[in-house]
N, C-alpha and C positions, 0 to 999 in steps of 0.2 A: 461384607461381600456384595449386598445388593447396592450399594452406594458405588462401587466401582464399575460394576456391571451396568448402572442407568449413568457414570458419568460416560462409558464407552461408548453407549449407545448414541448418547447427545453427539457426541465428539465426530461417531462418525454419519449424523446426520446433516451436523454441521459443515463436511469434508465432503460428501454429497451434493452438498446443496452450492458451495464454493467454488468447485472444482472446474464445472464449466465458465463459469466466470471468470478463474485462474487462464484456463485457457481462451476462452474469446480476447483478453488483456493480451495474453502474449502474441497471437498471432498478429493481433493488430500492431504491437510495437514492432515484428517481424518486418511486418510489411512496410510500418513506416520510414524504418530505418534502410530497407530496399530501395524505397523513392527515392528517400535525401541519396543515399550512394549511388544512385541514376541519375539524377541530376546533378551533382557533383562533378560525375564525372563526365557529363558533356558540358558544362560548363567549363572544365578542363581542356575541352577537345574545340570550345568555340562554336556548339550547336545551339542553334535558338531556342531558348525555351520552350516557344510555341508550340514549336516541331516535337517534346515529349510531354508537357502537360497539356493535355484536352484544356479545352476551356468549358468551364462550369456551363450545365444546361441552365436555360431560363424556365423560371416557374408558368405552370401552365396556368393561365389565369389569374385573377388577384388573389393576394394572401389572407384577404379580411373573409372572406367566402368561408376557409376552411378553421378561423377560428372562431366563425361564430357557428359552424357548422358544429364542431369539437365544443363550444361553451355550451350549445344548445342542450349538446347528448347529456353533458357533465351535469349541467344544472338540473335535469330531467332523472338522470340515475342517482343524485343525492338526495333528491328529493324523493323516487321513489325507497330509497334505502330508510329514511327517516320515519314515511308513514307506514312502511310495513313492516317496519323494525321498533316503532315506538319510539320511545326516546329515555329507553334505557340501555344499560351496559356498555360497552365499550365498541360497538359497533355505531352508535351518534358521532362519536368523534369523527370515525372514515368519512360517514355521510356526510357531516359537515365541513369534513375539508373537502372532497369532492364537489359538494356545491359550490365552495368559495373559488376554488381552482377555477368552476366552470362560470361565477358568476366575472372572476379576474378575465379568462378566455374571449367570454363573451362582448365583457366592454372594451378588450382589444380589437376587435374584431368590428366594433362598431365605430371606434376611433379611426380607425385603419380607412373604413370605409368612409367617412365625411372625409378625410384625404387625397384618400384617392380617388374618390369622384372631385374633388376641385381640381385638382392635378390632371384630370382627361380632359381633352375639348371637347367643345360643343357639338353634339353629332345631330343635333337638328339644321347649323345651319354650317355653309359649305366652307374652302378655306378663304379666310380672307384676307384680300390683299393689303401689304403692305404700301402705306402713301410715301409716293415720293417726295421729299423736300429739297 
């Protein structure tokens, strides 16, 4: 009897802990399935695109900023997870994907940036002209 009684329990732990996820999933297919049958149907009608899909914002700033910013924090919370956790039980593991996750973050982010500083111009000096030939 105790064995059905702890497997009900799991069961509706597990139906607790699912359930909002169950529904974040649906409403999102909801909605996407709304777009595609908006779009559809002024495509139907001959309306531009443009005129119902927004165009995607541009990111504020460069993106190497915010992954070495997120490698930074990463690699700083696995590391403090390791030395205050020691390097026993099953909590090293987390710590150490947490470090690797943040040490991966990090050299994206550092990659990102030798890039994309070659890729900006020179802001010391002004534009310059192209020669005629």
């Amino acid at each position: 009897m105790n064995e059905i009684r702890h497997g009900i329990e799991v069961f509706v732990i597990l139906l607790g802990v699912s359930s909002p996820i169950m529904v974040v999933g649906v409403i999102y297919y909801l909605k996407k399935r709304f777009e595609h049958r908006q779009i559809m149907a002024a495509i139907e009608k001959g309306t531009p695109l443009s005129e119902i899909i927004p165009p995607k914002p541009q990111p504020i700033g460069p993106a190497w900023i915010r992954y070495v910013s997120a490698g930074v924090a990463m690699v700083v919370i696995g590391l403090g997870l390791i030395f205050c956790g020691g390097l026993r039980g099953p909590g090293v593991v987390v710590a150490f994907v947490v470090l690797g996750v943040g040490a991966g973050w990090l050299t994206k982010g550092l990659l990102h940036r030798k890039y994309y500083l070659k890729t900006q111009p020179d802001r010391n000096t002004g534009p310059q002209e192209k020669e005629s030939t």
